[in-house]
NUPALO-723749 format. One record per residue: residue number from 1; x, y, z of N, C-alpha, C in turn. Coordinates in steps of 0.1 Angstrom, whole numbers. Example, Ala and Ser with C-alpha at 12.3 -4.5 7.8 and 13.67 -1.06 7.14 Angstrom:
2
+------+-------+-------+-------+-------+-------+-------+-------+-------+-------+
: resi :  n_c1 :  n_c2 :  n_c3 : ca_c1 : ca_c2 : ca_c3 :  c_c1 :  c_c2 :  c_c3 :
+------+-------+-------+-------+-------+-------+-------+-------+-------+-------+
:    1 :   132 :   -57 :    78 :   123 :   -45 :    78 :   132 :   -33 :    78 :
:    2 :   128 :   -22 :    71 :   137 :   -11 :    71 :   129 :     0 :    79 :
+------+-------+-------+-------+-------+-------+-------+-------+-------+-------+
//
This chain:
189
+------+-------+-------+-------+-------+-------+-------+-------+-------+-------+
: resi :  n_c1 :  n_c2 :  n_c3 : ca_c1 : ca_c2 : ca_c3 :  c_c1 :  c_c2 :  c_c3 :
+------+-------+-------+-------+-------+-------+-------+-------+-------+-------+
:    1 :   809 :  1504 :   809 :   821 :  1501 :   816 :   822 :  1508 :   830 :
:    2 :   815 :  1521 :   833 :   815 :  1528 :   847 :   801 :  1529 :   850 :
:    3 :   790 :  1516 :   846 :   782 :  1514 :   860 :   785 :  1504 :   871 :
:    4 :   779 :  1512 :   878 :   780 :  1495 :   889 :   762 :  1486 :   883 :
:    5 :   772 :  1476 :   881 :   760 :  1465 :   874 :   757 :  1459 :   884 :
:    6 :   760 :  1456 :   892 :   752 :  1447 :   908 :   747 :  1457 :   918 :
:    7 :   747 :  1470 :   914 :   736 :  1480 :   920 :   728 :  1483 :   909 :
:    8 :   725 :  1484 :   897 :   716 :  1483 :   889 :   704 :  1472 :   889 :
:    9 :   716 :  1459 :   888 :   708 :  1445 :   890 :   694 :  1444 :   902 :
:   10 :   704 :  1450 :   916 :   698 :  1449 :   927 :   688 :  1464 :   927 :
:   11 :   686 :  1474 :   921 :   676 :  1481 :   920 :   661 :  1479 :   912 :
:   12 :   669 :  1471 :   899 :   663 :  1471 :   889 :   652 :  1451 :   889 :
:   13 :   661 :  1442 :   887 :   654 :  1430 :   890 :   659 :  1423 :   906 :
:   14 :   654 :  1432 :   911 :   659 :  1422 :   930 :   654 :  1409 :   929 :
:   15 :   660 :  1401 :   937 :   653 :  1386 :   936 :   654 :  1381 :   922 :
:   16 :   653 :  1382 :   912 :   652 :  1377 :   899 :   667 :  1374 :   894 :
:   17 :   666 :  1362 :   884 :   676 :  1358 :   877 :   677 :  1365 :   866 :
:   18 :   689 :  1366 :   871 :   691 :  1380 :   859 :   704 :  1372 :   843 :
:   19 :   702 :  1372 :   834 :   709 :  1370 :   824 :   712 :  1381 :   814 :
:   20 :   721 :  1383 :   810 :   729 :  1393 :   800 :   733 :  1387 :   784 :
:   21 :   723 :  1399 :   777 :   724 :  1393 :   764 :   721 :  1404 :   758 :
:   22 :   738 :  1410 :   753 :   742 :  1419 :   743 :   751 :  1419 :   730 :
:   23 :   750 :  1425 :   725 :   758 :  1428 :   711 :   769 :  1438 :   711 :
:   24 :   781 :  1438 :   720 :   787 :  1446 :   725 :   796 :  1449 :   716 :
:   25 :   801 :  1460 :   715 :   812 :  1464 :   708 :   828 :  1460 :   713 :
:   26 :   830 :  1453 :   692 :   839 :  1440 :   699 :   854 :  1445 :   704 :
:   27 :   855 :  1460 :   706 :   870 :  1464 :   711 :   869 :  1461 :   730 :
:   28 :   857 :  1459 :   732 :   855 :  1462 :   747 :   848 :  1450 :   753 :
:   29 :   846 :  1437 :   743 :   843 :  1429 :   747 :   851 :  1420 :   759 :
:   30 :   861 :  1415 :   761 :   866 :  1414 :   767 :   871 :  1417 :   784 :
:   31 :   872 :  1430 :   782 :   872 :  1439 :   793 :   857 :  1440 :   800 :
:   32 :   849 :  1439 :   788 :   835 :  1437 :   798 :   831 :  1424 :   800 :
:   33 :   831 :  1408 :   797 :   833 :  1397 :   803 :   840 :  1398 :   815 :
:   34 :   854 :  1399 :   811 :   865 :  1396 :   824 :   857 :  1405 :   839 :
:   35 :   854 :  1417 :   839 :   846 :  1426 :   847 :   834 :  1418 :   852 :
:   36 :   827 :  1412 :   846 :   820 :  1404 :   849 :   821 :  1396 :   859 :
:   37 :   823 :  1385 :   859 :   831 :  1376 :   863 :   841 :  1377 :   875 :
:   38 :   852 :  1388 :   870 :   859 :  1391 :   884 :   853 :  1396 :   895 :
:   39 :   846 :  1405 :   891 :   839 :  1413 :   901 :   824 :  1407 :   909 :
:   40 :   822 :  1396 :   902 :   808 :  1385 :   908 :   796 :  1394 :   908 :
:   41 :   796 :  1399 :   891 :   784 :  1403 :   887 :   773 :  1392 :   892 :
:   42 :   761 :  1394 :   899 :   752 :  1387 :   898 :   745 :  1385 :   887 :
:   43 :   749 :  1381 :   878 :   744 :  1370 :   866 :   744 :  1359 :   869 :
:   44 :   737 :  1351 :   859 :   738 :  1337 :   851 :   743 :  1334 :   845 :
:   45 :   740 :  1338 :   833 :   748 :  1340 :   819 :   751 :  1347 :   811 :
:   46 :   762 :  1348 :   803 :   757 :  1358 :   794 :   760 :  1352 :   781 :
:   47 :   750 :  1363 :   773 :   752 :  1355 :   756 :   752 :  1365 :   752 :
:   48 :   760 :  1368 :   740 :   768 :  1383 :   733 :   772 :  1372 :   717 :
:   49 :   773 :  1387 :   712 :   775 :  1384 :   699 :   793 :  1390 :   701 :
:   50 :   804 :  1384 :   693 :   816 :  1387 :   698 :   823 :  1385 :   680 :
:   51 :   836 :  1390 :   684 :   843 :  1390 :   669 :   845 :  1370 :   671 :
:   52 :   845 :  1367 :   658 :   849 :  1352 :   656 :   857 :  1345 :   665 :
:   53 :   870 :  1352 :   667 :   882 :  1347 :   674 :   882 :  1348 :   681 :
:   54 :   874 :  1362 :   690 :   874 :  1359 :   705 :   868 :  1347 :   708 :
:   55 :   852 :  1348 :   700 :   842 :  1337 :   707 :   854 :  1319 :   706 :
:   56 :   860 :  1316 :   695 :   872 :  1305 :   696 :   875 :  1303 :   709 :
:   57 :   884 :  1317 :   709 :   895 :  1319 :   723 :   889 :  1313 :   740 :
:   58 :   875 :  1321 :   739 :   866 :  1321 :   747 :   860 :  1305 :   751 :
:   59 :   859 :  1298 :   740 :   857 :  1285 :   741 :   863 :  1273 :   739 :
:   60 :   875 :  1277 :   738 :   886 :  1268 :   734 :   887 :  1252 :   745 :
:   61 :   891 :  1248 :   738 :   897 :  1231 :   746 :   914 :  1234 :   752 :
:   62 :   918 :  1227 :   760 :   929 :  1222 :   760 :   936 :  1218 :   748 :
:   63 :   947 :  1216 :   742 :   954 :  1210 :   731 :   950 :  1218 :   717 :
:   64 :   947 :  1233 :   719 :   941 :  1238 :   710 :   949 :  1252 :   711 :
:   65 :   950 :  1254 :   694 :   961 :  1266 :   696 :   950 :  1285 :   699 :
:   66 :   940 :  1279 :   704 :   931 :  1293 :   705 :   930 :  1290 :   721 :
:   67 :   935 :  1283 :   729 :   932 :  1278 :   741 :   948 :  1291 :   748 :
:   68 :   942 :  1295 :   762 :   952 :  1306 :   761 :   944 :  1312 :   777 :
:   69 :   948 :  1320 :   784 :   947 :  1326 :   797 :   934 :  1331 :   798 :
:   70 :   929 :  1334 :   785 :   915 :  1336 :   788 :   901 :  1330 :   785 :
:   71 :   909 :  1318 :   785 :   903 :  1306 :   781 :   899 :  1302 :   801 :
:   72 :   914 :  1298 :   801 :   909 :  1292 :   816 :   904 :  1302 :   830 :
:   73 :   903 :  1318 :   821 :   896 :  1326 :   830 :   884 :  1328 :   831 :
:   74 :   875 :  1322 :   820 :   862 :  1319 :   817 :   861 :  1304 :   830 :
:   75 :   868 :  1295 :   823 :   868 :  1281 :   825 :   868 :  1280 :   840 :
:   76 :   878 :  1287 :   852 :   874 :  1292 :   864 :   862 :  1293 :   869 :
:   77 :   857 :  1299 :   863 :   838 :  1300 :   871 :   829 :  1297 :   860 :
:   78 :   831 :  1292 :   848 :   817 :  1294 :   840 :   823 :  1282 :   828 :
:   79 :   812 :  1281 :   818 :   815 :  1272 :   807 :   808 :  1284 :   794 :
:   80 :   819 :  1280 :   787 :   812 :  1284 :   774 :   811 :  1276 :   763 :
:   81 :   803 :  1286 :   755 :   800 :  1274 :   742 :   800 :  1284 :   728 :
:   82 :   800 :  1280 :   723 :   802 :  1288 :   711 :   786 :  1282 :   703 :
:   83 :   776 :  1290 :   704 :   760 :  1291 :   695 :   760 :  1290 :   684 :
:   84 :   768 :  1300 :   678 :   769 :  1298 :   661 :   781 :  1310 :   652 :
:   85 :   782 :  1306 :   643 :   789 :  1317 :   630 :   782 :  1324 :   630 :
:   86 :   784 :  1339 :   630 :   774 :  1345 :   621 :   786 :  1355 :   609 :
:   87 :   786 :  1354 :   597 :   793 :  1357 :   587 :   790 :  1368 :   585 :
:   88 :   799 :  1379 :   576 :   801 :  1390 :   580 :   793 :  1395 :   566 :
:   89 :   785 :  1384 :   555 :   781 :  1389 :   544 :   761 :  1391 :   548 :
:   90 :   759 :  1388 :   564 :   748 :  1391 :   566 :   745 :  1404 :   573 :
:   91 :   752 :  1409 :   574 :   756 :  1425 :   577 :   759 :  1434 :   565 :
:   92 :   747 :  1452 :   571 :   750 :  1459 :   563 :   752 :  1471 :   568 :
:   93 :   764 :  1477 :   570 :   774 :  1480 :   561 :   783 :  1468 :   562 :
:   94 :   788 :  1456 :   553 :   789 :  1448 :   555 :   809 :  1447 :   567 :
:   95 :   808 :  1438 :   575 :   820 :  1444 :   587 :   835 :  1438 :   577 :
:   96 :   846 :  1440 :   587 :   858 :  1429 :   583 :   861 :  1414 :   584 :
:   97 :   851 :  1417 :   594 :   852 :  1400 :   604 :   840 :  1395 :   600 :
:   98 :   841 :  1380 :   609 :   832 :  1376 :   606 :   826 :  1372 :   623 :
:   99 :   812 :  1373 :   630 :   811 :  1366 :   645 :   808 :  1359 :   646 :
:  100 :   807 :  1356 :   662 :   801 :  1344 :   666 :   793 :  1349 :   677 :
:  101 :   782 :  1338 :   680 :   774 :  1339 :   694 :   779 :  1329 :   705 :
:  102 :   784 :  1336 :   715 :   787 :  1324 :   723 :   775 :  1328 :   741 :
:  103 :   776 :  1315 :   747 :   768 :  1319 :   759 :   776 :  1310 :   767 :
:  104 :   775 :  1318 :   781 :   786 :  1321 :   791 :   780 :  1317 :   805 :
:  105 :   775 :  1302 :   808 :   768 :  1301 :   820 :   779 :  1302 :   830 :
:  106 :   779 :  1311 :   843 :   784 :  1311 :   854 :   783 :  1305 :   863 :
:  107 :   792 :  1297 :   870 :   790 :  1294 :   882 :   788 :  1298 :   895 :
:  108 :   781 :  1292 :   907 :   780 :  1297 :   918 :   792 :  1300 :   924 :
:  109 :   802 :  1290 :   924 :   816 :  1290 :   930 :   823 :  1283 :   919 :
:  110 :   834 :  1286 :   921 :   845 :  1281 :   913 :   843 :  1268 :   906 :
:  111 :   855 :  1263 :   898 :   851 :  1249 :   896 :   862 :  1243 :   894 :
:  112 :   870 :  1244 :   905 :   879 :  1237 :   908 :   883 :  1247 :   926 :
:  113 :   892 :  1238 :   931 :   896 :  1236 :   945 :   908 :  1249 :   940 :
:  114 :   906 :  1257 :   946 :   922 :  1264 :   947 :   926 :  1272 :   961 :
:  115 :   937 :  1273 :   968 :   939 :  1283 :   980 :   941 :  1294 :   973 :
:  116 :   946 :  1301 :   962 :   947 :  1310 :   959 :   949 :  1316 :   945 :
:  117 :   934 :  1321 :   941 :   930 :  1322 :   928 :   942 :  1335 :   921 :
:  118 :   946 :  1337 :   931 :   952 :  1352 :   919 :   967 :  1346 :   918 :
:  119 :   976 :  1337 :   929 :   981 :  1330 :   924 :   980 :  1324 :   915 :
:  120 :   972 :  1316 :   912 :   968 :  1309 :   903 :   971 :  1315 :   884 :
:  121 :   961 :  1320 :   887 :   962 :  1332 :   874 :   979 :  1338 :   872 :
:  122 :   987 :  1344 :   884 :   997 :  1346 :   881 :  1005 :  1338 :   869 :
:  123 :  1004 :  1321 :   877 :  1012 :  1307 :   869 :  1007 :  1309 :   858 :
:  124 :   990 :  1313 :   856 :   988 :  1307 :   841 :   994 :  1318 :   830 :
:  125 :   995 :  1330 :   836 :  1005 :  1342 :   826 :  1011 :  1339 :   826 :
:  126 :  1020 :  1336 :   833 :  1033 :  1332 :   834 :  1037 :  1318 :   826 :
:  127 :  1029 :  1312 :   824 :  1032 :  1297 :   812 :  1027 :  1303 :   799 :
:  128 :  1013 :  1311 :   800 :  1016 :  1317 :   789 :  1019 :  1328 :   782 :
:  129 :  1030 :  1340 :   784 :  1037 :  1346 :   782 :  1049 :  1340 :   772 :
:  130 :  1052 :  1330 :   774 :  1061 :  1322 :   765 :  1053 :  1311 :   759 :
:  131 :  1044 :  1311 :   752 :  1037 :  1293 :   748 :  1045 :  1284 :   745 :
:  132 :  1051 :  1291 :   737 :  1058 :  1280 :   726 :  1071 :  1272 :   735 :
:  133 :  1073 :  1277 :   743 :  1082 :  1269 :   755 :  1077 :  1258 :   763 :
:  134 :  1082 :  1251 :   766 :  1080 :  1241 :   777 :  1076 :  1251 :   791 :
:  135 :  1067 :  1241 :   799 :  1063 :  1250 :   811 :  1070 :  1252 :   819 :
:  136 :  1084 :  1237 :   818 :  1093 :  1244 :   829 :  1097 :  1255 :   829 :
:  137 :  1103 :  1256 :   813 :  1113 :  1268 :   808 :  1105 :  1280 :   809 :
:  138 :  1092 :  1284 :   805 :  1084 :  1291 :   808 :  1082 :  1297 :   822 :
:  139 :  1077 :  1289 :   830 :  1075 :  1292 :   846 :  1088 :  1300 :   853 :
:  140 :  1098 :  1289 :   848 :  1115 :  1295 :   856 :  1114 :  1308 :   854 :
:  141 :  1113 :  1312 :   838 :  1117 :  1325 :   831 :  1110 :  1337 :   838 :
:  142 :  1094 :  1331 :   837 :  1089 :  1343 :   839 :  1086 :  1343 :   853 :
:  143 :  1085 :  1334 :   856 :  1088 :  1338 :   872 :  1100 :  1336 :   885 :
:  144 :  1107 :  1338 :   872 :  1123 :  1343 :   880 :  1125 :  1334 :   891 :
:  145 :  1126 :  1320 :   886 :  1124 :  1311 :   897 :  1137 :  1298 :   892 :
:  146 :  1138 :  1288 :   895 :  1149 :  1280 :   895 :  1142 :  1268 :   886 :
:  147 :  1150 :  1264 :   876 :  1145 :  1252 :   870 :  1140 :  1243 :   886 :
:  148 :  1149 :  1241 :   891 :  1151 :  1225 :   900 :  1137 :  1231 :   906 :
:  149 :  1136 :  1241 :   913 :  1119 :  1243 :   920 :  1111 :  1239 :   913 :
:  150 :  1111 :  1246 :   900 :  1099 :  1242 :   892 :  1096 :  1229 :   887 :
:  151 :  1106 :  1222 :   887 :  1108 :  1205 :   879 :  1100 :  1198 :   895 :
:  152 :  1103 :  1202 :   910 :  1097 :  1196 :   921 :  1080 :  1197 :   923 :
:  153 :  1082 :  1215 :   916 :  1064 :  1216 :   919 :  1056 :  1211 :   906 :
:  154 :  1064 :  1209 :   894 :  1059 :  1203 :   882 :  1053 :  1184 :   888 :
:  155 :  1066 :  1183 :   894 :  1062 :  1166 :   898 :  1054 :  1163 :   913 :
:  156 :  1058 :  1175 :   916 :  1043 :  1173 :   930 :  1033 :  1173 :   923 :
:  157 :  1030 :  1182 :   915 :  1012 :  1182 :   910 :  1015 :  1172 :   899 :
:  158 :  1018 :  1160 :   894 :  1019 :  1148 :   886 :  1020 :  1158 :   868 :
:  159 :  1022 :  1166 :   872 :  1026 :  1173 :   854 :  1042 :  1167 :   846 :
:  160 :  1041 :  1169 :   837 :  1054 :  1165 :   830 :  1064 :  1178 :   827 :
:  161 :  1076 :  1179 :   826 :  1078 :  1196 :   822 :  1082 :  1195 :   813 :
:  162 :  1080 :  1189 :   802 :  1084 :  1193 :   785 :  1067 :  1196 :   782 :
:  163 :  1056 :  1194 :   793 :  1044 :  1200 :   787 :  1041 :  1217 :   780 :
:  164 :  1034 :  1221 :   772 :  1032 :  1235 :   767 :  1018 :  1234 :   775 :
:  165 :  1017 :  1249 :   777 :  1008 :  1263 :   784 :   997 :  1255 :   784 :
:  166 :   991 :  1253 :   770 :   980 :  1249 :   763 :   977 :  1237 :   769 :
:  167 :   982 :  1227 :   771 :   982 :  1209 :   771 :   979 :  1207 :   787 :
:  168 :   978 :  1222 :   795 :   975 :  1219 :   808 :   959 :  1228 :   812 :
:  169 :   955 :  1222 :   818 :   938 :  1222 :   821 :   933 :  1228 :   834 :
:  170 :   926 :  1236 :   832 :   917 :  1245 :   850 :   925 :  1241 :   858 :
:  171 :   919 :  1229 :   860 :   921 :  1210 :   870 :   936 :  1214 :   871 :
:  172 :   948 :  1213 :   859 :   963 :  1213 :   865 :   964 :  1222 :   871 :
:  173 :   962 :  1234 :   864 :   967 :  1251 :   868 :   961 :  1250 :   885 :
:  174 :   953 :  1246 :   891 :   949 :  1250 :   904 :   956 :  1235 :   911 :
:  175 :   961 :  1226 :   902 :   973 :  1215 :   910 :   983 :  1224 :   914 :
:  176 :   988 :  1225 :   904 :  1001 :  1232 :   906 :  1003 :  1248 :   914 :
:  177 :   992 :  1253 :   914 :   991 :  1267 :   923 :   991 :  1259 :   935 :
:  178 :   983 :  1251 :   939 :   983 :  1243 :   955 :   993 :  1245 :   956 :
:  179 :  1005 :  1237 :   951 :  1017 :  1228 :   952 :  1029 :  1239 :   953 :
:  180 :  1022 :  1254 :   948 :  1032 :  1265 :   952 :  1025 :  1268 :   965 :
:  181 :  1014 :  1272 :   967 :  1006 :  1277 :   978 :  1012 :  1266 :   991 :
:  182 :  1015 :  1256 :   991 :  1017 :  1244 :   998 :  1034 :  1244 :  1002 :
:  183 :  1045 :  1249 :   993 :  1053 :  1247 :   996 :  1062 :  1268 :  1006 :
:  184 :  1046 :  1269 :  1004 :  1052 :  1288 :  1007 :  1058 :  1295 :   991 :
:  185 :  1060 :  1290 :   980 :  1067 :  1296 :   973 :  1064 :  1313 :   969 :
:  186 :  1074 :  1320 :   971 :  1064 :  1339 :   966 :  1070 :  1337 :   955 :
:  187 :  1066 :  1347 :   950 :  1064 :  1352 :   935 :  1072 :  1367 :   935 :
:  188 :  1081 :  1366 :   929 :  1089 :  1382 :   930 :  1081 :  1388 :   916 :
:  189 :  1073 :  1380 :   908 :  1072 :  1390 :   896 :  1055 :  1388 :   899 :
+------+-------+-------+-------+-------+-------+-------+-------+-------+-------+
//
């Protein structure tokens, strides 16, 4: 967690494609993905062994109740896939859980068009902070904002607003950040 991995990278394989493939410990998996990724580790990929539910979470769809903010924070620059189960009765001391293998190709740039990725990210907390709500009701709430705005920026980017968190995709979340980015809207939260 306190190296610098892109001065290691760049000491250790310069020039070379570098890919990441560990068995990390699953309280800090997370935190070391997202680190990854935000920070534009020069990697490729990475393939790790993870607790069960993250690796789901991690590779979820749209319309899927494991589908969730850090779903489309992978889904932003990389794809994942979920490799395989690994059950927890092939382990000894045998664990609680059970894992999975998932691998984590990154992209060069993004994969979708956005003016402003941290905006972006903002909206997608902010829809899902409430799931179980409609996104209008959601967005308004948590971003302290006016149904009527949100119902205009919901139908600028062609969304519906009885939609949930989940039912909206990379592709919408950076529609609809445009369509705030576009109309000046700030963000008090």
């Amino acid at each position: 967690m306190n190296i610098d991995v892109n001065k290691l990278i760049e000491d250790e394989f310069q020039g070379m494609e570098v890919k990441l493939v560990a068995n990390l410990p699953y309280y800090i998996t997370t935190p070391i993905i997202m680190g990854i990724l935000e920070n534009h580790i020069n990697v490729s990929s990475i393939t790790v062994m993870v607790q069960k539910e993250v690796g789901r979470r991690l590779s979820a769809s749209a319309n899927c109740k494991d589908y969730g903010a850090i779903t489309l924070a992978i889904e932003y620059r990389a794809e994942c896939n979920l490799n395989m189960i690994v059950p927890k009765t092939v382990f000894m001391p045998k664990p609680k859980v059970d894992s999975a293998v998932i691998t984590i190709d990154i992209s060069d740039k993004p994969n979708v068009d956005v003016e402003d990725d941290v905006l972006m990210f903002k909206i997608i907390r902010a829809a899902f902070n409430q799931r179980r709500k409609t996104i209008l009701n959601s967005l308004s709430h948590n971003l302290d904002l006016s149904k009527d705005l949100i119902k205009e920026l919901l139908a600028d980017a062609d969304l519906k607003e009885n939609m949930r968190a989940e039912q909206l995709t990379i592709v919408d979340y950076a529609r609809l950040s445009n369509c705030f980015s576009s109309k000046n809207v700030e963000l008090s939260k």
